[in-house]
N, C-alpha and C positions, 0 to 999 in steps of 0.2 A: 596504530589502528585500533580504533575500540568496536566491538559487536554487544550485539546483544538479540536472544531469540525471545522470543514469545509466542507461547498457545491459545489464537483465541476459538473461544467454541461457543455453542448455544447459537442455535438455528436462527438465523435473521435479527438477530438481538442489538437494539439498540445499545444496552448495557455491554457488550462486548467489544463495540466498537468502540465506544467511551474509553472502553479500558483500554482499548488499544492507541487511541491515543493519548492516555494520560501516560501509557508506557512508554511513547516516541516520545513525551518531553520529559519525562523521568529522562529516558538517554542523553537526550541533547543537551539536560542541564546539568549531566555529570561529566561530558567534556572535557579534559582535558584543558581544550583549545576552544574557546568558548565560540559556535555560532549565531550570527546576526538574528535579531529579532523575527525579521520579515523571513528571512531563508528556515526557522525555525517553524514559522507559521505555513510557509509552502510546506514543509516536509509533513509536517503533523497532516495538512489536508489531503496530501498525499495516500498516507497511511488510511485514512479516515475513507478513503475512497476505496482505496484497493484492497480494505478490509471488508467494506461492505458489497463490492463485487463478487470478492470471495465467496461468503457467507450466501447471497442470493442467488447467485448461478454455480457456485463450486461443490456444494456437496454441505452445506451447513457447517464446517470445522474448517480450520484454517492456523498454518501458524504463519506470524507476522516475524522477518529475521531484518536486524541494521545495526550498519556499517558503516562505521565513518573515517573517510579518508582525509587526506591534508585537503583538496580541494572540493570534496561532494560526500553527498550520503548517498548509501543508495539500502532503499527500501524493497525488500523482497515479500511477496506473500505468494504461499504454498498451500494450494489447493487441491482436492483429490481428482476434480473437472478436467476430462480430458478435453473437454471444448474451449478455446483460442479465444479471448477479448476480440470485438470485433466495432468498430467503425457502424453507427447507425445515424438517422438522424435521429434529433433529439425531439421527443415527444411534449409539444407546448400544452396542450389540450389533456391530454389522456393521465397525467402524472405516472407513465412506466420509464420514465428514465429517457437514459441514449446522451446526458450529459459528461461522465463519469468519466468515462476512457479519454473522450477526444481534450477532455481538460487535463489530465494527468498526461496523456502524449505531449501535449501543448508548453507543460509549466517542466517536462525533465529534460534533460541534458539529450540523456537515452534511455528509450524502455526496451525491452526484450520479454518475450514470452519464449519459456523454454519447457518441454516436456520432459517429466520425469520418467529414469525410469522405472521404481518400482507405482507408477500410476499418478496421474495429475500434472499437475504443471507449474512450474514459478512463474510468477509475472513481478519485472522488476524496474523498477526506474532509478535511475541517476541525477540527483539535486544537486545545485550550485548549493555550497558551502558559504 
C-alpha cells in the first residue's frame, strides 16, 4: 500500500489546486503497480474537485491524503468546515457551482464524509484502480 499526504493552502487559489493535482500524478506515477491512464485521470479530477471544495467552503487550508490499494485509490481531503457536502442542483445561469459533489458521488466506488474530532471533516472517495 502506498500513501502520500499533502498540504494545500492559500485561500481559493487556483495555484494550489494545480499543485494539488500535479501531486496526485506525481503519486500515481511513482506506483509500484502502474494505474490505467483513464483511472489516472478520474482520480486526478477527483482531487481537483475536492480540493477546490475544500478551499471554497472549508475554511481556506486543507490537506489533500492518497492511498493506494491493489484495487482503488482513495482520495481523502481534510478540511477544518464543520459543514457536510451537500447535494444541490447545479447552477446553469449563475456560474456558483452545484456541479462538484454530484460528479465526484457519481465517478467513486464510495464517498464518505466523516467529522473530525479535533474540528472539520474528511471527505473521501474510493476509485477504481
Amino acid at each position: 500500500m502506498s500513501t502520500m499526504s499533502v498540504d494545500v493552502a492559500t485561500v481559493g487559489s487556483a495555484t494550489s489546486v494545480a499543485g494539488a493535482r500535479d501531486s496526485a500524478r506525481a503519486f500515481l506515477g511513482g506506483l509500484d503497480r502502474p494505474i490505467a491512464a483513464e483511472a489516472a485521470d478520474t482520480v486526478v479530477l477527483v482531487v481537483s474537485e475536492l480540493v477546490t471544495n475544500a478551499l471554497r467552503h472549508g475554511g481556506g487550508t486543507c490537506t489533500l491524503n492518497l492511498t493506494a490499494y491493489p484495487d482503488g485509490v482513495e482520495v481523502a481531503v481534510h478540511d477544518r468546515s464543520p459543514q457536510m457536502p451537500r447535494m444541490r442542483t447545479p447552477d446553469l445561469n449563475g456560474g456558483t457551482g452545484g456541479f462538484g459533489w454530484p460528479m465526484v458521488d457519481r465517478l467513486a466506488q464510495t464517498t464518505a464524509v466523516t467529522r473530525r474530532a479535533a474540528g472539520g471533516k474528511t471527505v473521501s472517495a474510493l476509485l477504481a484502480r
